[in-house]
mmCIF entry with sequence, helices, sheets and N, C-alpha, C, O atoms, coordinates in Angstrom:
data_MODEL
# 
_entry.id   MODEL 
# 
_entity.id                         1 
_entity.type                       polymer 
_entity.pdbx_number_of_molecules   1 
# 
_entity_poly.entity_id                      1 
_entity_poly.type                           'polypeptide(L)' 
_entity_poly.nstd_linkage                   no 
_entity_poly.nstd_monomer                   no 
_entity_poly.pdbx_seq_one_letter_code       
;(UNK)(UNK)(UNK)(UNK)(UNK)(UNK)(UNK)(UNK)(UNK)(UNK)(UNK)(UNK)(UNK)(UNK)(UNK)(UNK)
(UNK)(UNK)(UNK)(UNK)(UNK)(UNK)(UNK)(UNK)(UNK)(UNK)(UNK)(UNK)(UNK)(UNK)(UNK)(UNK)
(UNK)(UNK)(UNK)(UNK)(UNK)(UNK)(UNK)(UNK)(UNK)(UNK)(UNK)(UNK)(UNK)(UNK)
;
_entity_poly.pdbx_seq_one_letter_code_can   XXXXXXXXXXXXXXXXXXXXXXXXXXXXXXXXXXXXXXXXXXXXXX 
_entity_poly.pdbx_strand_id                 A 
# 
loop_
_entity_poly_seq.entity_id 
_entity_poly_seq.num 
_entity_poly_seq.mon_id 
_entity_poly_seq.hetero 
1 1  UNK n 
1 2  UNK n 
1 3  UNK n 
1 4  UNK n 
1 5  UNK n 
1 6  UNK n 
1 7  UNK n 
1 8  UNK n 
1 9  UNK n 
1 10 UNK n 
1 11 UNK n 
1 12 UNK n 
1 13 UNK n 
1 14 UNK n 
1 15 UNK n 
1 16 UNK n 
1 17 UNK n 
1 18 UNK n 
1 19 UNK n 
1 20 UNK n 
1 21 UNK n 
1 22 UNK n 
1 23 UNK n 
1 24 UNK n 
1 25 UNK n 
1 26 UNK n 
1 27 UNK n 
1 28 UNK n 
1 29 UNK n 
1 30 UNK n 
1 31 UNK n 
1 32 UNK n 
1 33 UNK n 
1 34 UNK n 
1 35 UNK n 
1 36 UNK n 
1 37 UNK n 
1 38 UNK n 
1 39 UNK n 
1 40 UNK n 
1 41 UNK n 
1 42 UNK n 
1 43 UNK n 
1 44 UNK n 
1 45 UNK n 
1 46 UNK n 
# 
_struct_asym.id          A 
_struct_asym.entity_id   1 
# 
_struct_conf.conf_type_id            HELX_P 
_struct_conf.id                      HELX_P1 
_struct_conf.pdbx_PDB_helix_id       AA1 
_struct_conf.beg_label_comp_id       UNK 
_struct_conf.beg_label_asym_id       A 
_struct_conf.beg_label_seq_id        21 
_struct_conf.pdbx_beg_PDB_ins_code   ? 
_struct_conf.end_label_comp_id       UNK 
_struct_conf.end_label_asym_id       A 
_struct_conf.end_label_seq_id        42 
_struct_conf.pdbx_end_PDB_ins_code   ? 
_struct_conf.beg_auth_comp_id        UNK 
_struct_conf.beg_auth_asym_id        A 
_struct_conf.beg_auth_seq_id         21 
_struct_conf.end_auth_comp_id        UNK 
_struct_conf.end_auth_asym_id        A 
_struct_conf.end_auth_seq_id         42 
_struct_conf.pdbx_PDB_helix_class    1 
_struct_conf.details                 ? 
_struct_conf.pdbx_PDB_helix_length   22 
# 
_struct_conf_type.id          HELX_P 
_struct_conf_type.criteria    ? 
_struct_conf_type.reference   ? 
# 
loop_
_atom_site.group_PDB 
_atom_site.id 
_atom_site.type_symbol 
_atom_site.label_atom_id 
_atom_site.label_alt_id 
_atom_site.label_comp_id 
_atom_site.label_asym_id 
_atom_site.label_entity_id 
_atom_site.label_seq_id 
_atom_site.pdbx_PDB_ins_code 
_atom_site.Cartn_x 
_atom_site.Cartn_y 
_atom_site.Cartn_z 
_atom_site.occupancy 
_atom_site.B_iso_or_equiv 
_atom_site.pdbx_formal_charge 
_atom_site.auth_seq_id 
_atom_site.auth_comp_id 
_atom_site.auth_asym_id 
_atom_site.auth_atom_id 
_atom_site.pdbx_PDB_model_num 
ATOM 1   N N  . UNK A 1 1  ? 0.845  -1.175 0.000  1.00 0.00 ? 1  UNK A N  1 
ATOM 2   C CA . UNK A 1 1  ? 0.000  0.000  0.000  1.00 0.00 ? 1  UNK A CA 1 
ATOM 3   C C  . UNK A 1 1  ? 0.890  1.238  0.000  1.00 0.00 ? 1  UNK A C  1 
ATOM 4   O O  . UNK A 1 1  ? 1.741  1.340  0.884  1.00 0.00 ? 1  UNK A O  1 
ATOM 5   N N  . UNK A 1 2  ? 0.767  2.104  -0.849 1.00 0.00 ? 2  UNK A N  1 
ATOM 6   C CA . UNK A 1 2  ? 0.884  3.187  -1.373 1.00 0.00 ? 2  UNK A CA 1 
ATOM 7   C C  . UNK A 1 2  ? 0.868  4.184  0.628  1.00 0.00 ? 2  UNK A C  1 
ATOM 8   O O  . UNK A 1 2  ? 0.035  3.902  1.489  1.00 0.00 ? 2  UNK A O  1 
ATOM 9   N N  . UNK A 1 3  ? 2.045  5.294  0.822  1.00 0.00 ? 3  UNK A N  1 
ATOM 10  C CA . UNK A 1 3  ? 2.084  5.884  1.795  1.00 0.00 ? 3  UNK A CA 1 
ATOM 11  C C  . UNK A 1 3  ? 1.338  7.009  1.508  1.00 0.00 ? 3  UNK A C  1 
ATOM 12  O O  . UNK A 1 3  ? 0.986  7.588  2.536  1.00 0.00 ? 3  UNK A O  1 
ATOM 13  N N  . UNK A 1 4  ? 0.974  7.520  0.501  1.00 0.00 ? 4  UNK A N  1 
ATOM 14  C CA . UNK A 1 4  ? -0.095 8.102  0.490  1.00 0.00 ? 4  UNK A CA 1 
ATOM 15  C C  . UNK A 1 4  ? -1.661 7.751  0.950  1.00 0.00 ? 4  UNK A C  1 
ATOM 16  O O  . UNK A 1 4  ? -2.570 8.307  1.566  1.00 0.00 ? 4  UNK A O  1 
ATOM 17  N N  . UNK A 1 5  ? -1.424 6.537  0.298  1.00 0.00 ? 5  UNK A N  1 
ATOM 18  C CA . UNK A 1 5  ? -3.263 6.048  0.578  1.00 0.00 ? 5  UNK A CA 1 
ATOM 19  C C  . UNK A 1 5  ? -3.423 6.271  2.427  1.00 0.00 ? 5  UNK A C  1 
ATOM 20  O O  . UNK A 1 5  ? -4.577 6.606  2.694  1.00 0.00 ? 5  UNK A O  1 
ATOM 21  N N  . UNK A 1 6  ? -2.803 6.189  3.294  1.00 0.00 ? 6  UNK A N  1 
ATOM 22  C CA . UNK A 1 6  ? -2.832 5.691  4.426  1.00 0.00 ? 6  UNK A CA 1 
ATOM 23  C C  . UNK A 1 6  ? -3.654 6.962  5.325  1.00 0.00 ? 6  UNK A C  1 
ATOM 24  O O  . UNK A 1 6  ? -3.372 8.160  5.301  1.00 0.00 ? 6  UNK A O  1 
ATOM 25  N N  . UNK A 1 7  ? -4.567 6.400  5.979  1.00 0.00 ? 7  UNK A N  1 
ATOM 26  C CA . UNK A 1 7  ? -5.218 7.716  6.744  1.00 0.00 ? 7  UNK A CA 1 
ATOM 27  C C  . UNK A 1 7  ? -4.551 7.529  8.487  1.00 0.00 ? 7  UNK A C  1 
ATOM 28  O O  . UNK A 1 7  ? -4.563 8.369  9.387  1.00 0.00 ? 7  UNK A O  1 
ATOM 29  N N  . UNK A 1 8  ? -4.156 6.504  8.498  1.00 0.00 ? 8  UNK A N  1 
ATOM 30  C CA . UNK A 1 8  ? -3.628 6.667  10.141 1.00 0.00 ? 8  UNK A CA 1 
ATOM 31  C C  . UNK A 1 8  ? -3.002 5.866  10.361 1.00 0.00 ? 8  UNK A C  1 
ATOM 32  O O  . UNK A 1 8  ? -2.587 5.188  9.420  1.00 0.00 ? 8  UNK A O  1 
ATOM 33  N N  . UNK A 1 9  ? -2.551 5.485  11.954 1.00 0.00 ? 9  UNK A N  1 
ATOM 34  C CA . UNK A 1 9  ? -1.368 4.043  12.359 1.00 0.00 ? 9  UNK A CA 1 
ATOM 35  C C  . UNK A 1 9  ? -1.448 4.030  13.425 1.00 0.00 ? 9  UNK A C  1 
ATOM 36  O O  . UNK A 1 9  ? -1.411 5.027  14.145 1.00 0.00 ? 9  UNK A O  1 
ATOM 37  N N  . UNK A 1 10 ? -1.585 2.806  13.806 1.00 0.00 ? 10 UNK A N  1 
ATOM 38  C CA . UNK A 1 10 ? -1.898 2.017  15.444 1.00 0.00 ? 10 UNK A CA 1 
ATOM 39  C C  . UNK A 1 10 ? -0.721 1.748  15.981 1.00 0.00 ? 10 UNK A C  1 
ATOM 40  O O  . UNK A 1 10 ? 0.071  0.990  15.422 1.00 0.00 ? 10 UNK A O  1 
ATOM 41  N N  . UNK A 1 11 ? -0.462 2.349  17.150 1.00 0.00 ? 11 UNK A N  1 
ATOM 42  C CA . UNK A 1 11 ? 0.535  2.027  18.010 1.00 0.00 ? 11 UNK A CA 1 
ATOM 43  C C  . UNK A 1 11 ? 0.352  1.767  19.048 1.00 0.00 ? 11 UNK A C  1 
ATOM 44  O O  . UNK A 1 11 ? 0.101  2.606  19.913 1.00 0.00 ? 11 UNK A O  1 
ATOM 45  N N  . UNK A 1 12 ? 0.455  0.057  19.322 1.00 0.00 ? 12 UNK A N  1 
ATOM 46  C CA . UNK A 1 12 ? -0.182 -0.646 20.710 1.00 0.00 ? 12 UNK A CA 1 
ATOM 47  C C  . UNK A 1 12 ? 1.164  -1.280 21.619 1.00 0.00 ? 12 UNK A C  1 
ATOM 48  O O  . UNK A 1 12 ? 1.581  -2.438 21.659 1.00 0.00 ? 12 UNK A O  1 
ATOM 49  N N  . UNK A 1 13 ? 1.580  -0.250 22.207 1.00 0.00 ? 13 UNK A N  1 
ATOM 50  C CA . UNK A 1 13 ? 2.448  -0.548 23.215 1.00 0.00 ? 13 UNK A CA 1 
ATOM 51  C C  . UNK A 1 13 ? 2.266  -1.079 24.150 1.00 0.00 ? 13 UNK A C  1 
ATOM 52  O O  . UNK A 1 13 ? 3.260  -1.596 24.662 1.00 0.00 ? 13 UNK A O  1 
ATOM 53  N N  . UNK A 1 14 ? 1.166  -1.207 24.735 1.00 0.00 ? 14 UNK A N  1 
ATOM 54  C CA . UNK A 1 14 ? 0.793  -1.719 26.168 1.00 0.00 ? 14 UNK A CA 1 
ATOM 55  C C  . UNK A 1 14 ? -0.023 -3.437 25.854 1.00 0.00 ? 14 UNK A C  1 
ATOM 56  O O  . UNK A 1 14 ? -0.467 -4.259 26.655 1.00 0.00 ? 14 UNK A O  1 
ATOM 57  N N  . UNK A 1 15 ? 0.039  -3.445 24.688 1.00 0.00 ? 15 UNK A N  1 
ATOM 58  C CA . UNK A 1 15 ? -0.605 -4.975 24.700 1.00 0.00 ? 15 UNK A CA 1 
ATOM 59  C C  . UNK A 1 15 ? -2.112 -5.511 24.468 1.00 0.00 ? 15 UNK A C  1 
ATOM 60  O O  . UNK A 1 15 ? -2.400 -6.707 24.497 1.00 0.00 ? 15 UNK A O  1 
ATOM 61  N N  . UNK A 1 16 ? -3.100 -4.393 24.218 1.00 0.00 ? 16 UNK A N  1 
ATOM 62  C CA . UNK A 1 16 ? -3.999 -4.383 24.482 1.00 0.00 ? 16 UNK A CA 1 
ATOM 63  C C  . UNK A 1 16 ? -4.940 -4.734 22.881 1.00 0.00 ? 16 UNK A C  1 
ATOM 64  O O  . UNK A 1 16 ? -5.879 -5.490 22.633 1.00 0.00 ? 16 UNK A O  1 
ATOM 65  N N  . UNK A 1 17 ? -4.348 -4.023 22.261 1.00 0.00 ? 17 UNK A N  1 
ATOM 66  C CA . UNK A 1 17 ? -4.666 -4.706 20.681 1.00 0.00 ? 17 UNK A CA 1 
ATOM 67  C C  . UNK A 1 17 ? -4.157 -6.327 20.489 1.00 0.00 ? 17 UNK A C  1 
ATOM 68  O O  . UNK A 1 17 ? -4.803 -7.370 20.383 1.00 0.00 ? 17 UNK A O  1 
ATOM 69  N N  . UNK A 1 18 ? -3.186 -6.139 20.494 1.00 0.00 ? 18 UNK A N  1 
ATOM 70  C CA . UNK A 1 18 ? -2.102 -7.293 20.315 1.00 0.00 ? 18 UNK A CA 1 
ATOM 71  C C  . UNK A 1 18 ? -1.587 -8.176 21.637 1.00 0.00 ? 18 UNK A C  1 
ATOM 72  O O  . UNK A 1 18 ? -2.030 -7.927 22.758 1.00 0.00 ? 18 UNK A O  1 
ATOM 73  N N  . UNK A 1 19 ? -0.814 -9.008 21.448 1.00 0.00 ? 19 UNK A N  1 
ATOM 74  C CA . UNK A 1 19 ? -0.138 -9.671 23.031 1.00 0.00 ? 19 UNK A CA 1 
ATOM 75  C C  . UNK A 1 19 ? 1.203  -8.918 22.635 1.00 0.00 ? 19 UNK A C  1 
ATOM 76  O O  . UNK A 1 19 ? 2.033  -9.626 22.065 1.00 0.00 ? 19 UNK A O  1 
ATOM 77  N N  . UNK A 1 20 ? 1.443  -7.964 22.790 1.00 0.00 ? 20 UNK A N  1 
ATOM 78  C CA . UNK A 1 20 ? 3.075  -7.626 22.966 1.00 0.00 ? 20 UNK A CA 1 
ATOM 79  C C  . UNK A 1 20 ? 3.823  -7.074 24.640 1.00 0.00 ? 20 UNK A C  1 
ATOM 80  O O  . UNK A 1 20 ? 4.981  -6.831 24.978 1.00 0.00 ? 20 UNK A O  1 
ATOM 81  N N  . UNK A 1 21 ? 2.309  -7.043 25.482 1.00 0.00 ? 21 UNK A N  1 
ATOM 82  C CA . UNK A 1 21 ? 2.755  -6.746 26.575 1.00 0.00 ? 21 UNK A CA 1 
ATOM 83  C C  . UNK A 1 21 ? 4.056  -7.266 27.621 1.00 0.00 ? 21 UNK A C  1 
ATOM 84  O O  . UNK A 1 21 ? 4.799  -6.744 28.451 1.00 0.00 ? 21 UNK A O  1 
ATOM 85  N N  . UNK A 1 22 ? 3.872  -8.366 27.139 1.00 0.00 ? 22 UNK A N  1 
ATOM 86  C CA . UNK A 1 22 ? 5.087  -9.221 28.007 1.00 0.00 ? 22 UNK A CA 1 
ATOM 87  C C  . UNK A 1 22 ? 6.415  -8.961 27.265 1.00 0.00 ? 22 UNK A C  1 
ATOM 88  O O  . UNK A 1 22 ? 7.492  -8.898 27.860 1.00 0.00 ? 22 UNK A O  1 
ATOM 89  N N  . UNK A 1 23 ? 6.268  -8.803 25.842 1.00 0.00 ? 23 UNK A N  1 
ATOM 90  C CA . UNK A 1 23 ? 7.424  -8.085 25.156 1.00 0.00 ? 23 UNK A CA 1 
ATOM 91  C C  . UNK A 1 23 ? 7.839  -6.881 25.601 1.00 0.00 ? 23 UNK A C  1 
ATOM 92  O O  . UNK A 1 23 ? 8.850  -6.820 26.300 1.00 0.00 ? 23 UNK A O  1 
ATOM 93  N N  . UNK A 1 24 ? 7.390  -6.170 25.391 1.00 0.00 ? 24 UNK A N  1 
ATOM 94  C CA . UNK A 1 24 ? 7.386  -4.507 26.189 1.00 0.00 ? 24 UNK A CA 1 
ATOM 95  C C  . UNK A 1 24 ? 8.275  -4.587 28.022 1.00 0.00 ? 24 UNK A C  1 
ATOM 96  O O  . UNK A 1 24 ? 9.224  -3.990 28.529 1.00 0.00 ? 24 UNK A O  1 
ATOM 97  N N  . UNK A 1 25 ? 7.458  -5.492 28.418 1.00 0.00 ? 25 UNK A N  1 
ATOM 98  C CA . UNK A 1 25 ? 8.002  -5.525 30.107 1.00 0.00 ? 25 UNK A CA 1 
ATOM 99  C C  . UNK A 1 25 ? 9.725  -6.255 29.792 1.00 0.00 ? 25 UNK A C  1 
ATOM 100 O O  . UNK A 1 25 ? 10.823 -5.787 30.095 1.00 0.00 ? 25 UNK A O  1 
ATOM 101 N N  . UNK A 1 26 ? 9.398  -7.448 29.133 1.00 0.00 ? 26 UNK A N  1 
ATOM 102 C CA . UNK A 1 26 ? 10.872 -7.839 29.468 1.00 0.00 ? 26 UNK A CA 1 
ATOM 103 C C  . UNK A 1 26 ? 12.089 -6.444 28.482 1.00 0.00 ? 26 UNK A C  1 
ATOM 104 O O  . UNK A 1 26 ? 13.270 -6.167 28.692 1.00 0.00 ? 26 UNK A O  1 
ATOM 105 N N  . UNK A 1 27 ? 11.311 -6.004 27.667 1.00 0.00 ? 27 UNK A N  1 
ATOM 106 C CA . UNK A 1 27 ? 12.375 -4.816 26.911 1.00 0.00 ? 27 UNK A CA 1 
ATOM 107 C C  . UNK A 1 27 ? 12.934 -3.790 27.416 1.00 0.00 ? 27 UNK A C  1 
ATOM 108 O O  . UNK A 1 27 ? 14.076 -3.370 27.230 1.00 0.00 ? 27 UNK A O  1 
ATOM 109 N N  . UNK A 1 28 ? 11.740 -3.209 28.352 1.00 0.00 ? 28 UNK A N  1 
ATOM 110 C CA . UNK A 1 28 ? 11.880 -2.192 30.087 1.00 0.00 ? 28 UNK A CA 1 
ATOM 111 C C  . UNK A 1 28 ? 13.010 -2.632 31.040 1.00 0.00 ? 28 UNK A C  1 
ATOM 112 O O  . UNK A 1 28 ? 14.010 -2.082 31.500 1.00 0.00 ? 28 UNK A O  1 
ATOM 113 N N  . UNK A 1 29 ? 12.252 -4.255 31.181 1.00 0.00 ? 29 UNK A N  1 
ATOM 114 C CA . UNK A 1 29 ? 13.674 -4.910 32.496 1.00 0.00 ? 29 UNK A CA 1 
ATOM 115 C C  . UNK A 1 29 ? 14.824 -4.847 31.804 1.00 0.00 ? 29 UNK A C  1 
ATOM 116 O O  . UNK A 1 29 ? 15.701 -4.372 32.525 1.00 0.00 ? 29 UNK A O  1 
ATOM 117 N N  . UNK A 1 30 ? 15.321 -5.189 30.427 1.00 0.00 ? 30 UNK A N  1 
ATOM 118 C CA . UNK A 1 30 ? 16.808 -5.403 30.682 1.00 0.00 ? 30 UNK A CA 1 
ATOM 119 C C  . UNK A 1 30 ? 17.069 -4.041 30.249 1.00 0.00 ? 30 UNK A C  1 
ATOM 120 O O  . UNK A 1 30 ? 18.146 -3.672 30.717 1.00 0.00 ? 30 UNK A O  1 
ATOM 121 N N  . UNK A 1 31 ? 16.451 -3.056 29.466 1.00 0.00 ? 31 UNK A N  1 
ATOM 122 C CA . UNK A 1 31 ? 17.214 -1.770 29.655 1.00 0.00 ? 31 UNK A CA 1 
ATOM 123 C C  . UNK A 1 31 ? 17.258 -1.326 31.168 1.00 0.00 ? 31 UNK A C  1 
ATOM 124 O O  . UNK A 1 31 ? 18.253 -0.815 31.683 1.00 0.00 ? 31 UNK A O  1 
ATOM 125 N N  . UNK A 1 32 ? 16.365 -1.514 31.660 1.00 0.00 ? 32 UNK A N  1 
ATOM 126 C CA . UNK A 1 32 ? 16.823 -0.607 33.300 1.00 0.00 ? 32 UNK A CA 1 
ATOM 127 C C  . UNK A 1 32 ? 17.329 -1.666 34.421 1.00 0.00 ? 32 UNK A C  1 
ATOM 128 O O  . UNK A 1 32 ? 17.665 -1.174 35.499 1.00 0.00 ? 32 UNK A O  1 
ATOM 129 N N  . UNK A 1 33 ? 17.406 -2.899 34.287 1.00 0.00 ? 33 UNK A N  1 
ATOM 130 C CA . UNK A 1 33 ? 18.069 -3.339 34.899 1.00 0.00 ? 33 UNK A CA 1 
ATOM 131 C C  . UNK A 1 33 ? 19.983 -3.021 35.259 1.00 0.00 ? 33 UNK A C  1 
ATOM 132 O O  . UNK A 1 33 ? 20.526 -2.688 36.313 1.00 0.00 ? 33 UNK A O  1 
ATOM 133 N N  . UNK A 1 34 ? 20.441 -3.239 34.196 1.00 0.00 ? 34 UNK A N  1 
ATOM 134 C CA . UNK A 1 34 ? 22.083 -2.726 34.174 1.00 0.00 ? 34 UNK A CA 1 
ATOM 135 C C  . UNK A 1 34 ? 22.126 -1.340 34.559 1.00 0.00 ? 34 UNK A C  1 
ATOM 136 O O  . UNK A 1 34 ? 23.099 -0.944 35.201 1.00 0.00 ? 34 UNK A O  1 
ATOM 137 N N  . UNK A 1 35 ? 20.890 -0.294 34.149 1.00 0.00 ? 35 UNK A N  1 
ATOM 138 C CA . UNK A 1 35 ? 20.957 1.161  34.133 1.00 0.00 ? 35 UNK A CA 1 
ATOM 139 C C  . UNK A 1 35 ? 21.208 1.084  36.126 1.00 0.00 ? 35 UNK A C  1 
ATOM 140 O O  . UNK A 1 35 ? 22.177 1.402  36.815 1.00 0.00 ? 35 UNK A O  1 
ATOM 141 N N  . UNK A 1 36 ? 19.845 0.518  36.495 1.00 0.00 ? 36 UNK A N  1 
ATOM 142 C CA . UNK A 1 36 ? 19.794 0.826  38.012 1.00 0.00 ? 36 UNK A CA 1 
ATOM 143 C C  . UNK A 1 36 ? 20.765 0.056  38.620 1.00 0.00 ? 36 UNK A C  1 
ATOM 144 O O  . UNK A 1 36 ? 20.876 0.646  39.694 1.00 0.00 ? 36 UNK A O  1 
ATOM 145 N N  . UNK A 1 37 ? 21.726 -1.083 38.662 1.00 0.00 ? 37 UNK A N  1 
ATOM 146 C CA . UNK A 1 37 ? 22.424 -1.812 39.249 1.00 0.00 ? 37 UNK A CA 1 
ATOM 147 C C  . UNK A 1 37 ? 23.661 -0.580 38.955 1.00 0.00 ? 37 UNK A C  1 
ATOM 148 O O  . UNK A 1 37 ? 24.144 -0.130 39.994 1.00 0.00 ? 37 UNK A O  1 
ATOM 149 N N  . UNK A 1 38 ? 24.170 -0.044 37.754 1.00 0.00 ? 38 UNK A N  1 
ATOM 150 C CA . UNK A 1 38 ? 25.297 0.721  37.486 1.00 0.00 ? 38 UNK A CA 1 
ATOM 151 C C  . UNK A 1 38 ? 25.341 1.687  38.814 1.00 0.00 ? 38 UNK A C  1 
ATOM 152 O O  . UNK A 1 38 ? 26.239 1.630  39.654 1.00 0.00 ? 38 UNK A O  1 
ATOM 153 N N  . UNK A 1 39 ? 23.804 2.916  38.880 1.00 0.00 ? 39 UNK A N  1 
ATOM 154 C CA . UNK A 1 39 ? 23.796 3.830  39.438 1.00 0.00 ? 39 UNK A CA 1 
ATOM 155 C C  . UNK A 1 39 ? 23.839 3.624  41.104 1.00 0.00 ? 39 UNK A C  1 
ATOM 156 O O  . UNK A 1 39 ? 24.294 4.489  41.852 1.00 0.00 ? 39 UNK A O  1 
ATOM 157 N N  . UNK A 1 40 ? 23.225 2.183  41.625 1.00 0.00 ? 40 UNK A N  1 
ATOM 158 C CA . UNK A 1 40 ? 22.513 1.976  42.192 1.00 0.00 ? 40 UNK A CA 1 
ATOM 159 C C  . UNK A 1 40 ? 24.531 1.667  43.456 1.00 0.00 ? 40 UNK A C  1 
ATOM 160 O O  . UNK A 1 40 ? 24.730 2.000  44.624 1.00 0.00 ? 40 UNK A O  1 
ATOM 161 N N  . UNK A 1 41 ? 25.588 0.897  42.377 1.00 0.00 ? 41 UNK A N  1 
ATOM 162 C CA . UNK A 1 41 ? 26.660 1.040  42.931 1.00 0.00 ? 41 UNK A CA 1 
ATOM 163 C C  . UNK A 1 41 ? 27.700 2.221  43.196 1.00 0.00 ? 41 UNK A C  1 
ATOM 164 O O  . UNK A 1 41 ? 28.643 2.198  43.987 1.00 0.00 ? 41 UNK A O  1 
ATOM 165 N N  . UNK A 1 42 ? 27.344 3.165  42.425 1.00 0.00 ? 42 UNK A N  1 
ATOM 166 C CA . UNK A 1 42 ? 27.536 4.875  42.310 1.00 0.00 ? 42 UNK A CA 1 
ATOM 167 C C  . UNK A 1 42 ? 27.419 4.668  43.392 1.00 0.00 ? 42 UNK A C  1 
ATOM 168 O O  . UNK A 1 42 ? 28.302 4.145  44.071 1.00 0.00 ? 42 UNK A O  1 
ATOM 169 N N  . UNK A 1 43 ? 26.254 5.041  43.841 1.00 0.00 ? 43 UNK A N  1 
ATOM 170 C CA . UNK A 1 43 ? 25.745 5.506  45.006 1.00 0.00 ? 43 UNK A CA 1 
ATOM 171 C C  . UNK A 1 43 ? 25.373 5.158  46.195 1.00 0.00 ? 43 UNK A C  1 
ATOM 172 O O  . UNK A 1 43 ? 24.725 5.658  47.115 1.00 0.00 ? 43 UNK A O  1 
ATOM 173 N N  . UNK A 1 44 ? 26.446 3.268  45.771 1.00 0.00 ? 44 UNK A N  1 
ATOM 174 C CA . UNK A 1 44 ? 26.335 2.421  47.261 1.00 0.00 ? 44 UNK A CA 1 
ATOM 175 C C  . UNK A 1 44 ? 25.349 2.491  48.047 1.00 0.00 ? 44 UNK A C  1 
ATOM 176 O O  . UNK A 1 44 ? 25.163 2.797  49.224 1.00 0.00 ? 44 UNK A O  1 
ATOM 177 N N  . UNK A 1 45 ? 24.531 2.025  46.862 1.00 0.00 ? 45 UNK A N  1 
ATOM 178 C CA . UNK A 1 45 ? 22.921 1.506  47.725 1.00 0.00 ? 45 UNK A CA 1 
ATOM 179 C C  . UNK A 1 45 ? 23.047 -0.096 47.509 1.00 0.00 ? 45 UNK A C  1 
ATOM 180 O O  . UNK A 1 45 ? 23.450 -0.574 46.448 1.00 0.00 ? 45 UNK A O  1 
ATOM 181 N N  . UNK A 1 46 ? 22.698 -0.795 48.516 1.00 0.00 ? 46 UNK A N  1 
ATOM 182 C CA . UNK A 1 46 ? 22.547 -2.701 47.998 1.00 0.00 ? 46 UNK A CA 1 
ATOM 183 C C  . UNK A 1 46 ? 21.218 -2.735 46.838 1.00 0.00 ? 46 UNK A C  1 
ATOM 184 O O  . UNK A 1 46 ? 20.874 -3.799 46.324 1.00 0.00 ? 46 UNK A O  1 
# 
């Protein structure tokens, strides 16, 4: 289909159209996992 023809676009992040929710969560955990363990030894918190 032609990018002209197109009148709009669905963006279902949370899972609710689609099952991608559990995708989404584990994509969250490993970006902020290393993020908060990095900072988390910065700042000598356990």
């Amino acid at each position: 289909m032609a990018l002209t023809k197109m009148k709009g676009v669905i963006f279902d992040l949370d899972g609710v159209i689609t099952g991608t929710a559990r995708v989404h969560a584990l994509a969250w955990e490993s970006m902020f996992n290393g993020f908060l363990k990095k900072n988390a030894e910065k700042e000598n918190i356990p």
